[in-house]
C-alpha positions as YAML, in Angstrom:
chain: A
units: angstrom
residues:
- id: 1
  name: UNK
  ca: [0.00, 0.00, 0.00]
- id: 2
  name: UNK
  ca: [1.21, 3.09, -1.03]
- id: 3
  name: UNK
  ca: [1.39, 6.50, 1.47]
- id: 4
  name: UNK
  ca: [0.38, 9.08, -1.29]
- id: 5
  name: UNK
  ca: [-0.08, 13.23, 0.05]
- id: 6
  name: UNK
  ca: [-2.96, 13.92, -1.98]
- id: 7
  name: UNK
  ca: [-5.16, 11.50, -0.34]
- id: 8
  name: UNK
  ca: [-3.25, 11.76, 3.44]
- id: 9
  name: UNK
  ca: [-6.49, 13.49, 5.38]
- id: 10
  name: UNK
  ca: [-3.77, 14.97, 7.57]
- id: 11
  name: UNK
  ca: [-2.00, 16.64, 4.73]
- id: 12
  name: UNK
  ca: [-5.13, 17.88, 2.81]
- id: 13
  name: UNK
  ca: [-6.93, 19.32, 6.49]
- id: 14
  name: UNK
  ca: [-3.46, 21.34, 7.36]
- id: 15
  name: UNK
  ca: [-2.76, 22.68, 3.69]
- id: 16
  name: UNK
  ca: [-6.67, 23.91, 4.07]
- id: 17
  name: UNK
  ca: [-6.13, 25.06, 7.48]
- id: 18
  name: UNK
  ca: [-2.88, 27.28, 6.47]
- id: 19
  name: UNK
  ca: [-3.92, 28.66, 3.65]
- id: 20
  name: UNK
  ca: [-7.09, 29.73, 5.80]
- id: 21
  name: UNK
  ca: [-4.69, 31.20, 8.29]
- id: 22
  name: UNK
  ca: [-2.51, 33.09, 5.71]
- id: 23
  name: UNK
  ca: [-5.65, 34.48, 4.47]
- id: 24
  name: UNK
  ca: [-7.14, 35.58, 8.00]
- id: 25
  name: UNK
  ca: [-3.50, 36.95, 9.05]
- id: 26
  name: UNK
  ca: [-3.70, 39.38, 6.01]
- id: 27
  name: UNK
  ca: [-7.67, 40.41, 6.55]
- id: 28
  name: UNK
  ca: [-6.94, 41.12, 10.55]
- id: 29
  name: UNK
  ca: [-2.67, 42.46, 9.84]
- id: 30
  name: UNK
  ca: [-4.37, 45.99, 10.78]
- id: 31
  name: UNK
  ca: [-5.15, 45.57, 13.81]
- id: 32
  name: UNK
  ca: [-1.80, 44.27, 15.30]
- id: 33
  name: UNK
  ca: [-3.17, 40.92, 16.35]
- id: 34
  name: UNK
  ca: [-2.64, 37.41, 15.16]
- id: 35
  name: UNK
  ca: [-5.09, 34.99, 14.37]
- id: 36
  name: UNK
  ca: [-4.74, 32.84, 17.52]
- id: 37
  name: UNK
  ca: [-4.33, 36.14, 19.11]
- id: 38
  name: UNK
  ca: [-8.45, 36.88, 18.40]
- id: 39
  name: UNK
  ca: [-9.27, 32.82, 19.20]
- id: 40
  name: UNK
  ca: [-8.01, 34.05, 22.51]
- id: 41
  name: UNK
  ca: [-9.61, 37.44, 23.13]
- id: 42
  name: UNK
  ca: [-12.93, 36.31, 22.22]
- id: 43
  name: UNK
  ca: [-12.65, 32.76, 24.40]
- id: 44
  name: UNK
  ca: [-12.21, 34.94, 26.75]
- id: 45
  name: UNK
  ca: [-15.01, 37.55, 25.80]
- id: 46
  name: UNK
  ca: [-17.37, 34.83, 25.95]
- id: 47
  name: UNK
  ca: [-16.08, 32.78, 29.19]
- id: 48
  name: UNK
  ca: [-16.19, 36.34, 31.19]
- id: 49
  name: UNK
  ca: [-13.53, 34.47, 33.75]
- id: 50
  name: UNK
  ca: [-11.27, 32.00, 32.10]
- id: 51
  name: UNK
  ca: [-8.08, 30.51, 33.30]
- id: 52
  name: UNK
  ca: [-4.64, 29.95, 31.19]
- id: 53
  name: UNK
  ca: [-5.38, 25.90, 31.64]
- id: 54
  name: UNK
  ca: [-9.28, 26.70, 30.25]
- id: 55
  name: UNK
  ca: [-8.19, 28.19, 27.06]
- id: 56
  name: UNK
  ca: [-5.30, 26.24, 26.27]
- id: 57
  name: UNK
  ca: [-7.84, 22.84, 26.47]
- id: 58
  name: UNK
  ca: [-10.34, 24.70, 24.15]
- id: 59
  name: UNK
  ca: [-7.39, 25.60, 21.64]
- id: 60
  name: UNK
  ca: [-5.98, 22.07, 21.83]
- id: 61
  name: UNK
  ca: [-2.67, 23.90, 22.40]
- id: 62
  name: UNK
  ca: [0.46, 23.35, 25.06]
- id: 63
  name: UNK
  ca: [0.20, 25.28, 27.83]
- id: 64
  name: UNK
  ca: [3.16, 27.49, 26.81]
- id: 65
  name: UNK
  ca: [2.06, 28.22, 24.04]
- id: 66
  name: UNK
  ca: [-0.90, 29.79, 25.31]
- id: 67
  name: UNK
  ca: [0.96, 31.32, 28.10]
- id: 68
  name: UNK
  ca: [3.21, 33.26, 24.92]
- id: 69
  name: UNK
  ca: [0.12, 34.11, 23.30]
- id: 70
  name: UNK
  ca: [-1.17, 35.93, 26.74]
- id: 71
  name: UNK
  ca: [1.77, 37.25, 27.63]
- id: 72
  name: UNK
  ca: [1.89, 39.19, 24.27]
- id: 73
  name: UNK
  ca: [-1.89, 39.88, 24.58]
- id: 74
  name: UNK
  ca: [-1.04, 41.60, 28.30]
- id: 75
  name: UNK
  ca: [1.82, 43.75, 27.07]
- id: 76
  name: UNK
  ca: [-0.64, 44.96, 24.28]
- id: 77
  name: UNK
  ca: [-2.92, 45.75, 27.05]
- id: 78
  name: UNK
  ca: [-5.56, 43.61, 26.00]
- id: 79
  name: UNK
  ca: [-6.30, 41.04, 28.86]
- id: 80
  name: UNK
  ca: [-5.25, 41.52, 32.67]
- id: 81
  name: UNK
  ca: [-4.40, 38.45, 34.42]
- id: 82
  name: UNK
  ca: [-6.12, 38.52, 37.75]
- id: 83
  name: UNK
  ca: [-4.05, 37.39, 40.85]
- id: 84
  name: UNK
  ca: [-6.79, 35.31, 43.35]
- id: 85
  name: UNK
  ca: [-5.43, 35.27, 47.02]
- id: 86
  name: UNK
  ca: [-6.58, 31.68, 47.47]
- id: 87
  name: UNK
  ca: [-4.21, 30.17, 45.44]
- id: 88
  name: UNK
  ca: [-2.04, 31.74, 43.35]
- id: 89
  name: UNK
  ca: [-1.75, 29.29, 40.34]
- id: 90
  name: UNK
  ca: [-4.98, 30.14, 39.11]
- id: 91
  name: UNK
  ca: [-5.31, 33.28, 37.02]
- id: 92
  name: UNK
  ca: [-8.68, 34.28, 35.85]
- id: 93
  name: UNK
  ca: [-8.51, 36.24, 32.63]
- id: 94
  name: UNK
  ca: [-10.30, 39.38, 31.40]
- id: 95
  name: UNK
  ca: [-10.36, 41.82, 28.52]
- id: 96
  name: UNK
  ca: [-9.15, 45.26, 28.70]
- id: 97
  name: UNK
  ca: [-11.76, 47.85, 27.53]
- id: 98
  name: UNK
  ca: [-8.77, 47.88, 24.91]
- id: 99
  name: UNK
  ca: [-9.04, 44.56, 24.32]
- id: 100
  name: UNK
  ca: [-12.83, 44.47, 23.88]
- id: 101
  name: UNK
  ca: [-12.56, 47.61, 21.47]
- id: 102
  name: UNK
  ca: [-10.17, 45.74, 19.31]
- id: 103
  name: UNK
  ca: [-12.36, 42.17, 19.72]
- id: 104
  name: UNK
  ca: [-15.12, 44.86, 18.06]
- id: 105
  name: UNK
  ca: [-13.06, 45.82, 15.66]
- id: 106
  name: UNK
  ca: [-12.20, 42.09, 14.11]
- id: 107
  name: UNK
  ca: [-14.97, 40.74, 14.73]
- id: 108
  name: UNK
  ca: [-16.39, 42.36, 11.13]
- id: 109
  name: UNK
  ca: [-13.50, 40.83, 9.20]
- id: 110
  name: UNK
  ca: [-13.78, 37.78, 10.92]
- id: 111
  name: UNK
  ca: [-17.08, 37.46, 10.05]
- id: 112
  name: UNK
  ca: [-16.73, 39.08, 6.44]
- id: 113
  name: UNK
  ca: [-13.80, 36.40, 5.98]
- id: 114
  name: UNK
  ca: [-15.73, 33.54, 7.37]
- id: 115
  name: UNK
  ca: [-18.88, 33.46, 5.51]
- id: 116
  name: UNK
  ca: [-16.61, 34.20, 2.00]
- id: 117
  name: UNK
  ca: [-16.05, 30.65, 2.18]
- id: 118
  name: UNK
  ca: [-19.36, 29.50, 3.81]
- id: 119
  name: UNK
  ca: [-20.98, 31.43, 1.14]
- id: 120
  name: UNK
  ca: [-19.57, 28.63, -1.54]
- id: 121
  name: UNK
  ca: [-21.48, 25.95, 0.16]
- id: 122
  name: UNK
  ca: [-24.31, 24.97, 1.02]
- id: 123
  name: UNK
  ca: [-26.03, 24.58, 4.87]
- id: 124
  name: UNK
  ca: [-25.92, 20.88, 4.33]
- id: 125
  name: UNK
  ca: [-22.84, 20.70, 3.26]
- id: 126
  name: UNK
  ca: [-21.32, 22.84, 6.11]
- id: 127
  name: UNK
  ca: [-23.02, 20.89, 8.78]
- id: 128
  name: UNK
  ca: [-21.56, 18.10, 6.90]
- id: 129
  name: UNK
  ca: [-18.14, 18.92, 6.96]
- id: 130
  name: UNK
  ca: [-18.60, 20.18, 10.65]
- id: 131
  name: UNK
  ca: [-19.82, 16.23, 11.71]
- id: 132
  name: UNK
  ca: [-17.03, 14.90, 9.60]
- id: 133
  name: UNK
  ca: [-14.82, 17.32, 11.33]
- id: 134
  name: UNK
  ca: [-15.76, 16.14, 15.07]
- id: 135
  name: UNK
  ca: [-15.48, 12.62, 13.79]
- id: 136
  name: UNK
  ca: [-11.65, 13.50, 12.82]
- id: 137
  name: UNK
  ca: [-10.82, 14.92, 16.08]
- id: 138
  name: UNK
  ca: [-12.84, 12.34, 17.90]
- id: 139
  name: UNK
  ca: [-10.96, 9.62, 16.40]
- id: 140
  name: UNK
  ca: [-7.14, 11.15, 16.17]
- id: 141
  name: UNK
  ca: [-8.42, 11.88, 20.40]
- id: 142
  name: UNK
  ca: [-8.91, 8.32, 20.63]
- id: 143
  name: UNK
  ca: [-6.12, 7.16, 18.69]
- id: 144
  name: UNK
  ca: [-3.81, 8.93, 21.03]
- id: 145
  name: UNK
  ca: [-5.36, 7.53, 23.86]
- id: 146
  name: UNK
  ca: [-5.01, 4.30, 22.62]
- id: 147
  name: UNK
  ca: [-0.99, 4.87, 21.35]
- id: 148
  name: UNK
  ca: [-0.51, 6.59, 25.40]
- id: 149
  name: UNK
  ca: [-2.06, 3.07, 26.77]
- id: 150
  name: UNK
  ca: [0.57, 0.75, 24.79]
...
């Protein structure tokens, strides 16, 4: 059996998924954010309180990575990272007012950029590709489990 590129679902979802990004770094470039930048501030817009742990689990990212990604976000004064007496590992998160006027600001070319491509297909076919999407990450979840039990 041969391995061939063109029909590796791995391949074929990241090519898709960086020429997405490429595209979505350009449309947002203005605003001096990246696009895992905005995943972050509006996670957090929509949590209200949010931990460094919370939003590295919905991002399927390593904590340090996330912990870059905030740290960048603070010095832009976007987020504060508030310090809770009780125990000091846990951070809860917020937005800036800065933070939520530049959230604002993306969130039209996010949108704009978005349904460019969900304009090409249809409402079946997006809830489609959504289910076959979950089924991927289900499955790769699983598959890692399974490789971590061996």
């Amino acid at each position: 059996m041969e391995y061939l590129l063109d029909t590796s679902i791995g391949f074929r979802l990241n090519r898709t998924a960086n020429i997405i990004h490429a595209g979505f770094t350009k449309c947002i470039e203005p605003f001096g954010i990246a696009p895992e930048q905005f995943a972050t501030l509006k996670i957090i817009s929509e949590d209200g309180e949010i931990t460094q742990s919370e939003i590295a689990e919905i991002l399927a990212k390593g904590k340090p990575t996330v912990s870059r990604a905030l740290d960048a976000l603070e010095k832009k004064g976007l987020i504060v990272r508030e310090r809770k007496s009780e125990d000091r590992r846990i951070k809860p998160i917020h937005l800036t007012a800065k933070g939520q006027e530049i959230l604002d600001l993306v969130i039209p070319k996010a949108l704009t950029f978005n349904n460019a491509i969900k304009d090409r297909l249809t409402l079946e076919e997006i809830e489609t590709f959504f289910r076959v999407l979950d089924t991927i990450v289900d499955t790769s979840e699983n598959h890692i489990k399974q490789l971590g039990a061996s």
